[in-house]
C-alpha positions in Angstrom: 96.3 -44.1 -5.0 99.2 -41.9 -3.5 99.2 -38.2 -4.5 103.1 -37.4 -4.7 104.3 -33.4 -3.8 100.6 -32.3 -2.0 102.0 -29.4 0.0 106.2 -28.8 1.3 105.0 -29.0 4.8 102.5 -32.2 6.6 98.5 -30.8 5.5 96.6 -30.2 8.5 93.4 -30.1 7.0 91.7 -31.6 3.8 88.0 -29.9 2.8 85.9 -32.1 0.3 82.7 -30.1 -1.5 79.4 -31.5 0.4 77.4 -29.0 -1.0 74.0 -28.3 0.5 70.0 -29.2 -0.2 69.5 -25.3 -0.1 71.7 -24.6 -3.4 72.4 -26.5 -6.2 75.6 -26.1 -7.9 77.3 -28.1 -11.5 78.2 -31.7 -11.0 82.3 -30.4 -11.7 82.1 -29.0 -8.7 82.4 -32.3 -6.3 85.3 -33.7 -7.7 87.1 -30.8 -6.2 88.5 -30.9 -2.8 91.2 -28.2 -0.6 94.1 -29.1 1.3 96.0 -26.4 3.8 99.6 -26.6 5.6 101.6 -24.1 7.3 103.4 -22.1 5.5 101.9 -23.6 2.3 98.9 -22.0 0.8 95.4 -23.5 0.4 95.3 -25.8 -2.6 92.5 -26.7 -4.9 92.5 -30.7 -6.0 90.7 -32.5 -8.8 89.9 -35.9 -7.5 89.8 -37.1 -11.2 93.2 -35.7 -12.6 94.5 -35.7 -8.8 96.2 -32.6 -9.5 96.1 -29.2 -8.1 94.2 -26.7 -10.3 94.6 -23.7 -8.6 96.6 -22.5 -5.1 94.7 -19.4 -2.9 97.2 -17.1 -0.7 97.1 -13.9 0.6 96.1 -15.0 4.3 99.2 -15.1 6.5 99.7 -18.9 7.7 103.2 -19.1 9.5 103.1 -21.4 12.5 99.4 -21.7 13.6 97.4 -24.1 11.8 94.4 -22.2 10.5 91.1 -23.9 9.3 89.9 -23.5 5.9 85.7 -24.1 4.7 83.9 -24.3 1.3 80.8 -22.7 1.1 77.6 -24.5 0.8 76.9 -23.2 -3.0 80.6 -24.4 -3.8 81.4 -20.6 -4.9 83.2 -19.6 -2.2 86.6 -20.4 0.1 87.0 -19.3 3.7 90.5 -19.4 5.9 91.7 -18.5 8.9 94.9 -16.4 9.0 97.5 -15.3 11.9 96.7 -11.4 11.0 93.6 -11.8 13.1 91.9 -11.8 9.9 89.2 -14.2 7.8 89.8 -14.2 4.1 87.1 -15.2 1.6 88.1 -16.0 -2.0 86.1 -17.1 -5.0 86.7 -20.6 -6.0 87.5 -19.5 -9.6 90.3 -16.6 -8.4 93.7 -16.6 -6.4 93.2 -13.5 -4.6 91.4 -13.2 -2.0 87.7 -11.3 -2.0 87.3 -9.5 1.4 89.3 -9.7 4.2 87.2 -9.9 7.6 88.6 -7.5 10.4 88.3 -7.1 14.0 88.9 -10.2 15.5 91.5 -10.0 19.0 93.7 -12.9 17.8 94.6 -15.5 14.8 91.4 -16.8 13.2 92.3 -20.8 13.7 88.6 -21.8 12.2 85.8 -20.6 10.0 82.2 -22.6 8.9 79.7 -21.5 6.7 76.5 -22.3 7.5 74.7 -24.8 5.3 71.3 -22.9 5.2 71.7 -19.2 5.1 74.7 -17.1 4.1 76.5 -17.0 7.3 80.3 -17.5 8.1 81.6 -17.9 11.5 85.0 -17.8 12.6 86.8 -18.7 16.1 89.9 -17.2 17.2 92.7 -18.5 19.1 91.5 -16.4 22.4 88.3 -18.5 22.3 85.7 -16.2 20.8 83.1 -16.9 17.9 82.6 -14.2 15.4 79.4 -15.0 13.0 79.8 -12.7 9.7 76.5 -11.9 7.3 76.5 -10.5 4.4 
């Protein structure tokens, strides 16, 4: 099965829901999967229609490629971005929920952890940067 028109630009990252045996969240929620290219937005799939439901921007995503993660619970979307930024969304909203400062160059990866509510990010420059709520 081909999926025509996924992004303008090549995806540099796909993110499938493996949720987590700490939370428990509706059966809907893995047939949902996230795609990311430059320039290009992050993109919400349904692997049953195989169409996008929803597209998250905000994050500025120009020329590096910047990672994207799904939280554990399957509530919540994290990105990198080329402001030196993080930027959470909700799965169920296009805008963007907090923006997470004070990193010293683009944010090219973030990871939830899959036990406790934890989100760290790595920057371009090398450096970790582990966010609690």
């Amino acid at each position: 099965v081909t999926v025509p028109d996924v992004h303008t630009r090549p995806v540099h990252q796909i993110c499938q829901n493996n949720g987590s045996v700490f939370s428990s969240q509706p059966l809907d929620f893995y047939n949902l999967f996230l795609t990311t290219a430059v320039t290009d937005g992050i993109k919400l799939w349904d692997l049953r229609t195989l169409r996008s439901v929803r597209r998250y921007e905000g994050h500025v995503n120009r020329c590096q490629h910047c990672g994207i993660a799904l939280s554990p619970c399957g509530r919540f979307i994290a990105t990198g971005s080329e402001d030196k930024c993080a930027y959470l969304f909700e799965l169920s909203s296009s805008n963007y929920i907090h923006k997470l400062t004070g990193h010293t160059e683009t944010v090219i990866n973030v990871a939830f952890s899959s036990s406790t509510p934890k989100l760290t990010t790595a920057t371009l420059d090398g450096k970790l940067q582990l966010f609690v709520p």
